[in-house]
N, CA, C and O atoms as a GROMACS GRO file, in nm:
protein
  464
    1UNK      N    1   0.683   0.067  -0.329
    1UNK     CA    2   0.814   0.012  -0.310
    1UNK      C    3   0.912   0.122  -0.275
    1UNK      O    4   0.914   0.226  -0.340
    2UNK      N    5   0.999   0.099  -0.166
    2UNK     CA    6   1.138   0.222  -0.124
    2UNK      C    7   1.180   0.174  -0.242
    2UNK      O    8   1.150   0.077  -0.312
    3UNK      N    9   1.292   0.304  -0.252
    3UNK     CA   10   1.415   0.316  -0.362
    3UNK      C   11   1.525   0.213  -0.261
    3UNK      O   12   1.518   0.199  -0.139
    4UNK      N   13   1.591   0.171  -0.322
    4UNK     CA   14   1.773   0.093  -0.251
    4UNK      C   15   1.812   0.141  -0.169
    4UNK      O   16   1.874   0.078  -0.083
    5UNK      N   17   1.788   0.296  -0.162
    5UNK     CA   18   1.911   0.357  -0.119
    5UNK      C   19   1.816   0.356   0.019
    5UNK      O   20   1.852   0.438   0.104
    6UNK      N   21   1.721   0.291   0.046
    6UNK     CA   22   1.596   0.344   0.178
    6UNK      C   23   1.600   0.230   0.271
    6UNK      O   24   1.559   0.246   0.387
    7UNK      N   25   1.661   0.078   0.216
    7UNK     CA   26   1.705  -0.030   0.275
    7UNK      C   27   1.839  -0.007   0.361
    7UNK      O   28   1.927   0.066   0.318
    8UNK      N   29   1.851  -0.076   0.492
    8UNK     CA   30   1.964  -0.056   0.520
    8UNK      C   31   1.941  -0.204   0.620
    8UNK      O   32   1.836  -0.248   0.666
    9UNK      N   33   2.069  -0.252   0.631
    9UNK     CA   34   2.057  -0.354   0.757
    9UNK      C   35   2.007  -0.416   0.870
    9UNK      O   36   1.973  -0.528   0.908
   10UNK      N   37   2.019  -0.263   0.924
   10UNK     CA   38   1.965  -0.246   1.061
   10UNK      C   39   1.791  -0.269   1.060
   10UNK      O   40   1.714  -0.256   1.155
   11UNK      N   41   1.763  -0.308   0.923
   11UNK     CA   42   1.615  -0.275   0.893
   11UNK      C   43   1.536  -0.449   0.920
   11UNK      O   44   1.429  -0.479   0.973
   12UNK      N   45   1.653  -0.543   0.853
   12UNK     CA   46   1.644  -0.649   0.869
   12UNK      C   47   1.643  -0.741   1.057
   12UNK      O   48   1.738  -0.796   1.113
   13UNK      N   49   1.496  -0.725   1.106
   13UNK     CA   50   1.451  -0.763   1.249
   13UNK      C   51   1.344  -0.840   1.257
   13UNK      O   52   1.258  -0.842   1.345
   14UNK      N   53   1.354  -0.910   1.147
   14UNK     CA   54   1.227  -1.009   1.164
   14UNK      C   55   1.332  -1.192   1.097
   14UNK      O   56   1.376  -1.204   0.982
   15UNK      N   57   1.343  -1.285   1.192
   15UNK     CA   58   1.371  -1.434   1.146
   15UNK      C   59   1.300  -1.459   1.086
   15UNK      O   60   1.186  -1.442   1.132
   16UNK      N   61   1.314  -1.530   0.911
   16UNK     CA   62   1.251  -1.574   0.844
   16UNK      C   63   1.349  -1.732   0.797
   16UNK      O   64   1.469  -1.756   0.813
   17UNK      N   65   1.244  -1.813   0.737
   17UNK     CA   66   1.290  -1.904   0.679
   17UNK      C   67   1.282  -1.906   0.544
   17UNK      O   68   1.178  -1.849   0.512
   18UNK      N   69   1.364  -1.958   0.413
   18UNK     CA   70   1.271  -1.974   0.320
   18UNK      C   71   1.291  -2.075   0.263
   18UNK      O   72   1.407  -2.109   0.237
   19UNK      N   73   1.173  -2.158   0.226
   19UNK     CA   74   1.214  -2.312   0.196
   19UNK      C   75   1.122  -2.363   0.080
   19UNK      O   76   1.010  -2.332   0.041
   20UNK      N   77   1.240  -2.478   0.029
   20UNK     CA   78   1.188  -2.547  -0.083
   20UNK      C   79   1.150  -2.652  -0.058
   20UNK      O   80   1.184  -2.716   0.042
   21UNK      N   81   1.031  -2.709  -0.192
   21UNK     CA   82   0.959  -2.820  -0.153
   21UNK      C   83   1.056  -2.924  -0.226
   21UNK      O   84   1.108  -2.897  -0.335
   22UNK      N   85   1.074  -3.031  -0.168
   22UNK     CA   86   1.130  -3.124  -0.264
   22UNK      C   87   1.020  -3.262  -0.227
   22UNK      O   88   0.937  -3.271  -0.136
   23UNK      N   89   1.057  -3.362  -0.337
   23UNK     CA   90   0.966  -3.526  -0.387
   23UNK      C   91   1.043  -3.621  -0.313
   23UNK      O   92   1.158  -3.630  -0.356
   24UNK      N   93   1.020  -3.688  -0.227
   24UNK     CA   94   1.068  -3.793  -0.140
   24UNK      C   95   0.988  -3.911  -0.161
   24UNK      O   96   0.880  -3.917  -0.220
   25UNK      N   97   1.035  -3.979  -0.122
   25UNK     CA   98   0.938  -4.133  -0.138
   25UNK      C   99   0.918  -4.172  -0.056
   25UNK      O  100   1.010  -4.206   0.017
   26UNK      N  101   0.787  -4.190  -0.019
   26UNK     CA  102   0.699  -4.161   0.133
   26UNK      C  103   0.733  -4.366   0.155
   26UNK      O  104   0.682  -4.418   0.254
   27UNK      N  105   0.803  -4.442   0.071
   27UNK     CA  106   0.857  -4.607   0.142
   27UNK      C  107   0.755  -4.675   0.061
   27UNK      O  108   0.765  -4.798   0.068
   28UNK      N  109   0.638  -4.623  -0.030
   28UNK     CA  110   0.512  -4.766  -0.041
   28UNK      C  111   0.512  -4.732  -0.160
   28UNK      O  112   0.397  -4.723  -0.205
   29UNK      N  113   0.602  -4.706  -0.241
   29UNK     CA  114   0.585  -4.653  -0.378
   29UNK      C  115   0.567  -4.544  -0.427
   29UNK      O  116   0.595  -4.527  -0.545
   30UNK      N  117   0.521  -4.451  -0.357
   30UNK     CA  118   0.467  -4.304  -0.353
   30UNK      C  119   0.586  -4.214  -0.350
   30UNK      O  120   0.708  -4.229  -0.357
   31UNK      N  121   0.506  -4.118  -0.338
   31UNK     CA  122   0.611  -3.965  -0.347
   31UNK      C  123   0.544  -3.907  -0.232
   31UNK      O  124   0.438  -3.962  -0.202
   32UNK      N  125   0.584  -3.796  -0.153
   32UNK     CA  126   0.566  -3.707  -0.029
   32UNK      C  127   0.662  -3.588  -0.062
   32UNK      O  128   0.782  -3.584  -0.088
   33UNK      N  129   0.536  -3.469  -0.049
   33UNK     CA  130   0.633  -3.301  -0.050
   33UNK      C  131   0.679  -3.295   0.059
   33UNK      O  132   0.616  -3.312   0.163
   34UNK      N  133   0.796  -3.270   0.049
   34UNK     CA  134   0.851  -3.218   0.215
   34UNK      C  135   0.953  -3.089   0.181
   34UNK      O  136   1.044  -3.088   0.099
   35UNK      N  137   0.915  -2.994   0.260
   35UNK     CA  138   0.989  -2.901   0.262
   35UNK      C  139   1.113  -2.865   0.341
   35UNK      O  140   1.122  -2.929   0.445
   36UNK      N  141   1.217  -2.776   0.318
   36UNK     CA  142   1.320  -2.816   0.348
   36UNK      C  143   1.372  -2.677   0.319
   36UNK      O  144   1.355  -2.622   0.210
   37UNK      N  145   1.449  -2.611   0.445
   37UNK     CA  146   1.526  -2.448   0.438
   37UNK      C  147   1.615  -2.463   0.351
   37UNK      O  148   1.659  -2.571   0.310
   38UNK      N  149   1.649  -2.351   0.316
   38UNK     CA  150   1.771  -2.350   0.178
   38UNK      C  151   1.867  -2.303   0.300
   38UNK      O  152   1.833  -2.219   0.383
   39UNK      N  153   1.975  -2.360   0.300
   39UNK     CA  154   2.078  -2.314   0.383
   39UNK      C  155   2.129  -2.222   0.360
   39UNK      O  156   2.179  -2.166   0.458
   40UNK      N  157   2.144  -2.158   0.231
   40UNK     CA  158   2.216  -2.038   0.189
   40UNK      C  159   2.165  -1.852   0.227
   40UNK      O  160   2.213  -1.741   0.249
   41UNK      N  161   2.013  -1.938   0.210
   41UNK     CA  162   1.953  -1.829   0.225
   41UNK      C  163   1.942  -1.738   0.303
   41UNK      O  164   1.926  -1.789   0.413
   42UNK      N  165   1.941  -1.565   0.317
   42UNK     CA  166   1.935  -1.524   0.419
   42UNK      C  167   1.806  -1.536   0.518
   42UNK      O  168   1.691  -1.538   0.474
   43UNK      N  169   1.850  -1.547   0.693
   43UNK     CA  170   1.768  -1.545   0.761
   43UNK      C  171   1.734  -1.438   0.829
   43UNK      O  172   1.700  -1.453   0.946
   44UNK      N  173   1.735  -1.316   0.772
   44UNK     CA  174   1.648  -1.175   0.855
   44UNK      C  175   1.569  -1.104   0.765
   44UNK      O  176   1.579  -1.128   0.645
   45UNK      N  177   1.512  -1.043   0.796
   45UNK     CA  178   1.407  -0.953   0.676
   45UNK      C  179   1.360  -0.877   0.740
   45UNK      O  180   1.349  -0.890   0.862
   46UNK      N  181   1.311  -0.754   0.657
   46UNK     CA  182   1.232  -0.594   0.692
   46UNK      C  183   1.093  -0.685   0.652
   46UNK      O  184   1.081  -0.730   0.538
   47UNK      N  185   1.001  -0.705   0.746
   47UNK     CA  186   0.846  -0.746   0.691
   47UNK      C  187   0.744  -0.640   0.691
   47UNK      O  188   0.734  -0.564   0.788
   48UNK      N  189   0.664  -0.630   0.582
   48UNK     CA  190   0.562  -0.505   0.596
   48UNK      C  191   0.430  -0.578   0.561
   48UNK      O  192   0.418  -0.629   0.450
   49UNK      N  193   0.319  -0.584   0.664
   49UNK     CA  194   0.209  -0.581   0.591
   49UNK      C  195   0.136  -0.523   0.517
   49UNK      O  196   0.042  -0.456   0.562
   50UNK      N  197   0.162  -0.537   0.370
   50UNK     CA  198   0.032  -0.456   0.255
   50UNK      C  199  -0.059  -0.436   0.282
   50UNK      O  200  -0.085  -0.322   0.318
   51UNK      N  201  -0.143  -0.522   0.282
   51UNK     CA  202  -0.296  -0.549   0.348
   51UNK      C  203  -0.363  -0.648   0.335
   51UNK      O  204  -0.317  -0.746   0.277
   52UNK      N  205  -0.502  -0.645   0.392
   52UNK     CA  206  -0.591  -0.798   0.435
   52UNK      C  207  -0.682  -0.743   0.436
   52UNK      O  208  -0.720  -0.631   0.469
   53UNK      N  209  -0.756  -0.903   0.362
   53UNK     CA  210  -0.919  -0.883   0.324
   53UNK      C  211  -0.973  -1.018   0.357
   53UNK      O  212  -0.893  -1.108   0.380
   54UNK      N  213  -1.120  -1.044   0.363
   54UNK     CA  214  -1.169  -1.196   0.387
   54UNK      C  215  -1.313  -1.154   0.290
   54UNK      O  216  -1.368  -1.045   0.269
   55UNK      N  217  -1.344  -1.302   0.242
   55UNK     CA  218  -1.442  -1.305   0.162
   55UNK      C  219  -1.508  -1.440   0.203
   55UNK      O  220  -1.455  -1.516   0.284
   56UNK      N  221  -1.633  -1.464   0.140
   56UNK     CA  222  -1.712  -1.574   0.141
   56UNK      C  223  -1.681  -1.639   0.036
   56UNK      O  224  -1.701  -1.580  -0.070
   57UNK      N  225  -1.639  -1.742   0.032
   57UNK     CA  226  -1.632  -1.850  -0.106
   57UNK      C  227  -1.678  -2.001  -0.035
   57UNK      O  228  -1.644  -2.046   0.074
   58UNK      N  229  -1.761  -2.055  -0.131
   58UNK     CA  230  -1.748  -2.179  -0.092
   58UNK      C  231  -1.815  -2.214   0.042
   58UNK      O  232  -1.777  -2.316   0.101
   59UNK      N  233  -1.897  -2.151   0.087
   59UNK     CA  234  -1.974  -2.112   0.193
   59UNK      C  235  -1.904  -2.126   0.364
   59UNK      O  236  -1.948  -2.159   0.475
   60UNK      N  237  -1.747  -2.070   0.296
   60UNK     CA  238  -1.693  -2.069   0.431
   60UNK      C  239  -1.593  -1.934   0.424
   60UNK      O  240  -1.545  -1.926   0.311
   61UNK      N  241  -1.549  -1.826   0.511
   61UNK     CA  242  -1.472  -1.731   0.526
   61UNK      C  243  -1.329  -1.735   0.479
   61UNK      O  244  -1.258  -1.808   0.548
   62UNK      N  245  -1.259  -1.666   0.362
   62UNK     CA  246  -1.149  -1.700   0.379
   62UNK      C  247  -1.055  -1.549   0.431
   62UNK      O  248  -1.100  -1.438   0.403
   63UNK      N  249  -0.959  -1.562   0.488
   63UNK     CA  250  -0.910  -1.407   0.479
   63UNK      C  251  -0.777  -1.486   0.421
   63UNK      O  252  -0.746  -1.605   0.428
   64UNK      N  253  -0.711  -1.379   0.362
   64UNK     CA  254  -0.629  -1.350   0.268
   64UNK      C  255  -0.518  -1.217   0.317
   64UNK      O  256  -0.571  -1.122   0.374
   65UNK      N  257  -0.388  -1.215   0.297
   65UNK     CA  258  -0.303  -1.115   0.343
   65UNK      C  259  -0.214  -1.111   0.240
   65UNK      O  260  -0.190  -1.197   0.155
   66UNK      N  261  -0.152  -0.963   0.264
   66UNK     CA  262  -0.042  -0.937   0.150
   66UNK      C  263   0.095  -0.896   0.182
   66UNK      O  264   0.111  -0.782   0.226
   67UNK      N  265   0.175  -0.955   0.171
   67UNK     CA  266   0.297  -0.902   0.286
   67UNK      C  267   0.404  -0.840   0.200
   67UNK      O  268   0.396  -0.866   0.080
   68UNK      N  269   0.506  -0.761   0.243
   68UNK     CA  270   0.690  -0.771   0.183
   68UNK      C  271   0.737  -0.797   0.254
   68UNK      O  272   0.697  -0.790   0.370
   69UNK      N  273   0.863  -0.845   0.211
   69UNK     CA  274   0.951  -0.897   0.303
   69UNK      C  275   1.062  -0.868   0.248
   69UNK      O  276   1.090  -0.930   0.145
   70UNK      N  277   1.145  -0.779   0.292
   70UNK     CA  278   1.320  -0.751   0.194
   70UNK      C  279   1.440  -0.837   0.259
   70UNK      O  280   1.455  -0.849   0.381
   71UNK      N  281   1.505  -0.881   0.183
   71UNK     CA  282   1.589  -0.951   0.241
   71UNK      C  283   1.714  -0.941   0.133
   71UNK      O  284   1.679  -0.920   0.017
   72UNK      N  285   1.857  -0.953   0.159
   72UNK     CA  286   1.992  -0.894   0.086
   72UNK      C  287   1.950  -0.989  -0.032
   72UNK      O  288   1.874  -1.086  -0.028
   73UNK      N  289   2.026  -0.932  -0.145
   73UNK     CA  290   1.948  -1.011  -0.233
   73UNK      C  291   2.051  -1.130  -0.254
   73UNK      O  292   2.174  -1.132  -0.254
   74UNK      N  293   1.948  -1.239  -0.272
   74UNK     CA  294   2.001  -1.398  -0.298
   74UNK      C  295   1.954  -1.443  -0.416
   74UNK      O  296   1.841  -1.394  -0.425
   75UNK      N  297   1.975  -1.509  -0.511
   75UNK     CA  298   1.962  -1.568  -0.612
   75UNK      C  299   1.946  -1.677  -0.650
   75UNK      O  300   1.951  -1.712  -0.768
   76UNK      N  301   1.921  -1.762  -0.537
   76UNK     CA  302   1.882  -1.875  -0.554
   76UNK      C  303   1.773  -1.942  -0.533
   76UNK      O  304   1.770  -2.064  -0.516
   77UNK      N  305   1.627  -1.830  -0.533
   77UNK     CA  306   1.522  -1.828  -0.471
   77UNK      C  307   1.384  -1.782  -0.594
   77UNK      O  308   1.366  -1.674  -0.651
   78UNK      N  309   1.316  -1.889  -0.601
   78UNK     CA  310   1.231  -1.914  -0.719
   78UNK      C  311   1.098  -1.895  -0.664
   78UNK      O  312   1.074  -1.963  -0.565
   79UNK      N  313   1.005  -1.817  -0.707
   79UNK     CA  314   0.838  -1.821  -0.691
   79UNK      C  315   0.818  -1.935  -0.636
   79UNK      O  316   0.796  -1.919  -0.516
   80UNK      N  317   0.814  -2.056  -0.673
   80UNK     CA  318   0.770  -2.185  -0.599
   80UNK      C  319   0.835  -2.230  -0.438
   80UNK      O  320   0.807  -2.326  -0.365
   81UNK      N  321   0.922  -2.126  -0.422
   81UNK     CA  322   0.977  -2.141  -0.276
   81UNK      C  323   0.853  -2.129  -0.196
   81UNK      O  324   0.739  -2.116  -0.240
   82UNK      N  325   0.890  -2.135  -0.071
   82UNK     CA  326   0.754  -2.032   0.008
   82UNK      C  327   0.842  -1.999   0.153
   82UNK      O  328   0.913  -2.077   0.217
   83UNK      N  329   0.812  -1.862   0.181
   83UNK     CA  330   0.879  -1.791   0.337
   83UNK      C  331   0.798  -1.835   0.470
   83UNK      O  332   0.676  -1.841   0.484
   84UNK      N  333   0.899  -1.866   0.565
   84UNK     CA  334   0.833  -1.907   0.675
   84UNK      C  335   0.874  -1.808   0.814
   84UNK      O  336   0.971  -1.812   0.890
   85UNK      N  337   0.761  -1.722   0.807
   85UNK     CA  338   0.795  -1.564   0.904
   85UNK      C  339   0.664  -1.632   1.051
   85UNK      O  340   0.545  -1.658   1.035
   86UNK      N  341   0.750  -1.640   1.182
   86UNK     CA  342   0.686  -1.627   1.298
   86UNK      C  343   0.600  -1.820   1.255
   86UNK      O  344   0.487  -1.861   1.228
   87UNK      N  345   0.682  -1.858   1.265
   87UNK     CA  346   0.594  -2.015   1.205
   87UNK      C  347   0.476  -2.042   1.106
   87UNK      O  348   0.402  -2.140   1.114
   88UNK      N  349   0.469  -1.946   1.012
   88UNK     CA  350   0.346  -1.941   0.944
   88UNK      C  351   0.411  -1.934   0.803
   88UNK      O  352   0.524  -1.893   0.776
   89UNK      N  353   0.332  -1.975   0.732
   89UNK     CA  354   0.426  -2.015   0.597
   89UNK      C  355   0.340  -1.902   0.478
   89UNK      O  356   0.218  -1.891   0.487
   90UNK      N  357   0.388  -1.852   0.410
   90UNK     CA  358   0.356  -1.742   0.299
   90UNK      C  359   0.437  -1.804   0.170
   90UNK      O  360   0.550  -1.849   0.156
   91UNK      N  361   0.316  -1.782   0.078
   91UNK     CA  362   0.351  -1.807  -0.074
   91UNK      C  363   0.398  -1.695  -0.154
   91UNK      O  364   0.344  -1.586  -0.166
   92UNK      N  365   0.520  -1.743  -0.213
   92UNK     CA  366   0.602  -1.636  -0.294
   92UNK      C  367   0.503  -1.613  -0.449
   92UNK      O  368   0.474  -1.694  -0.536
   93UNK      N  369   0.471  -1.463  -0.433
   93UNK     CA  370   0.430  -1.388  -0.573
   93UNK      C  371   0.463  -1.317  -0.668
   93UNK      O  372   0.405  -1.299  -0.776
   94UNK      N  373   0.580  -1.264  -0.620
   94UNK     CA  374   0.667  -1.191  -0.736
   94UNK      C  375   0.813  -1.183  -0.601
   94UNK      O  376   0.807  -1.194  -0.479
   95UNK      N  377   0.941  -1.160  -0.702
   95UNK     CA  378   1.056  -1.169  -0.664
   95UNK      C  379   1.092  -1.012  -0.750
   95UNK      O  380   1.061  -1.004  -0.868
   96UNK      N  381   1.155  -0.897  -0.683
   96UNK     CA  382   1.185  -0.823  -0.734
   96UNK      C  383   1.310  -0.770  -0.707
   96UNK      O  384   1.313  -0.695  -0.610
   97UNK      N  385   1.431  -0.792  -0.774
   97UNK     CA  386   1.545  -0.742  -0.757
   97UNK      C  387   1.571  -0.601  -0.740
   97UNK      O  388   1.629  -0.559  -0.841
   98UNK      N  389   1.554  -0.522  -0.665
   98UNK     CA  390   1.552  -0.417  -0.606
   98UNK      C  391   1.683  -0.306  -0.721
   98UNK      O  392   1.805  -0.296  -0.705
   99UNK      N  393   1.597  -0.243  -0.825
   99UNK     CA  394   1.722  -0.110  -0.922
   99UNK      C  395   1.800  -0.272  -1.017
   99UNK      O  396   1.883  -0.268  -1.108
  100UNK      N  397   1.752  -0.367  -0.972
  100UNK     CA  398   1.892  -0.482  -1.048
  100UNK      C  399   2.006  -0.398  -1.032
  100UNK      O  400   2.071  -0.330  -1.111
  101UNK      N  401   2.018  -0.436  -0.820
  101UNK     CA  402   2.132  -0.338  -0.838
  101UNK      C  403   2.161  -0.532  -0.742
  101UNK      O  404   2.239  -0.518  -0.648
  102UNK      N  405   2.132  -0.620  -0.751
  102UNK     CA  406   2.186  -0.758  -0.653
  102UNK      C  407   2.238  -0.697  -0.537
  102UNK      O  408   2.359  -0.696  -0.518
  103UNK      N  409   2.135  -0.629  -0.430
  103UNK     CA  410   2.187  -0.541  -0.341
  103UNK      C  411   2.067  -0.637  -0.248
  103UNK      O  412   2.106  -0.727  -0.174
  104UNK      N  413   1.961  -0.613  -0.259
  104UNK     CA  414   1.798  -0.633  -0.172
  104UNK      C  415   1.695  -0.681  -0.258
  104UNK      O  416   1.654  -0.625  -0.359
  105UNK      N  417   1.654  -0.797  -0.208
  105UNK     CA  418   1.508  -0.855  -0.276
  105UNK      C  419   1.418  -0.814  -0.212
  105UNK      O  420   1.427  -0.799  -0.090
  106UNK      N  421   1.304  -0.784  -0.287
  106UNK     CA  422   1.150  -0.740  -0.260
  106UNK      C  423   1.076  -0.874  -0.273
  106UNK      O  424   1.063  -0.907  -0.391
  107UNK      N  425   1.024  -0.956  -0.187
  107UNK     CA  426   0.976  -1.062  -0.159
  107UNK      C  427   0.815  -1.072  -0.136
  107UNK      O  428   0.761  -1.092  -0.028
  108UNK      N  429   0.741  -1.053  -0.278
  108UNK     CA  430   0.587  -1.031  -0.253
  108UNK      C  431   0.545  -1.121  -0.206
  108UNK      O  432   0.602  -1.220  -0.250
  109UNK      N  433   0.429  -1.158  -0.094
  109UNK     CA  434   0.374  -1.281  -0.018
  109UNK      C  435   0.240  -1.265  -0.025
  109UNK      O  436   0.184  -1.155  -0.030
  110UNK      N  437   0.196  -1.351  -0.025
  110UNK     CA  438   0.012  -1.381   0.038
  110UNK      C  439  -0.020  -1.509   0.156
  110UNK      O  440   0.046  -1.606   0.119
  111UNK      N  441  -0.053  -1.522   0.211
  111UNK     CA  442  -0.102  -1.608   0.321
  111UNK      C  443  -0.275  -1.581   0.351
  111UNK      O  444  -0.359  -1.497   0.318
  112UNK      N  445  -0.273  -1.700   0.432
  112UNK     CA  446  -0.429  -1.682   0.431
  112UNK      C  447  -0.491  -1.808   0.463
  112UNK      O  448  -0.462  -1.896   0.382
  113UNK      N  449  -0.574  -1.845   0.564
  113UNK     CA  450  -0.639  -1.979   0.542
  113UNK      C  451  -0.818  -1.964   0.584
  113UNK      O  452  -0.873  -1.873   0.646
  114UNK      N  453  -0.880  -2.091   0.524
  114UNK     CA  454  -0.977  -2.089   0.480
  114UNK      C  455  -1.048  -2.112   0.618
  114UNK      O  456  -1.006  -2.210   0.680
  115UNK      N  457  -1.158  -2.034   0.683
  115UNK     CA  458  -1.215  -2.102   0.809
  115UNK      C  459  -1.366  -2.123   0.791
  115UNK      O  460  -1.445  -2.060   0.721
  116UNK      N  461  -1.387  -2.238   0.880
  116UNK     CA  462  -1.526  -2.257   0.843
  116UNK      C  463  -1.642  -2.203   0.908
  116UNK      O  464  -1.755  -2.228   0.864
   0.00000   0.00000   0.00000
C-alpha cells in the first residue's frame, strides 16, 4: 500500500462505477437483485492490478484476479457494494481508509469467472 501523501488526483484515470444491490419485486410475488450506481459516489480511480491466478475446481478452470482501486475517500460505501471498472464488475474485499486521514480509499477487489 502507498503512504497518502503518494496519492494525488492526477492519479485518478480510470471511470469506475460503484453500485449497490437493492430487492425489487420482479411483479409475480417475488423479489429481483438489481443493481443500481450510488450517485454520490466518486467516478475516477488509480486501478492497480495485484495479481492473477486460475485453478481447477469443479472440473472446470477458474481464474481469479486481485485489483486496487483508490478513489477520494467516500463513506458511503460498504463491502457488499461491488465496482464496475471497463464494464466488468469486481467484488469489494476490504475498504481501507487510507492514515484515517478521510482523504483516499483503498478499494480491495477480486473478479474472476468460472470457464468451462
Amino acid at each position: 500500500m502507498m503512504k497518502c501523501s503518494q496519492y494525488s488526483a492526477g492519479m485518478l484515470k480510470t471511470s469506475v462505477e460503484i453500485q449497490r444491490a437493492t430487492r425489487t419485486s420482479d411483479g409475480a410475488g417475488g423479489w429481483a437483485v438489481v443493481w443500481a450506481v450510488i450517485p454520490t459516489a466518486p467516478s475516477r480511480a488509480f486501478v492497480k492490478a495485484l495479481s492473477g491466478s486460475e485453478r481447477w475446481a469443479s472440473e472446470r478452470k477458474e481464474a481469479t484476479t486481485k485489483w486496487r482501486a483508490v478513489v477520494r475517500y467516500f463513506e458511503g460505501i460498504v463491502e457488499s457494494d461491488r465496482v464496475i471498472i471497463r464494464g466488468k464488475a469486481y467484488n469489494i474485499t476490504f475498504l481501507n481508509n487510507v492514515e484515517l486521514n478521510d482523504r483516499w480509499l483503498e478499494i480491495e477487489l477480486t473478479g474472476g469467472v468460472a470457464t468451462p
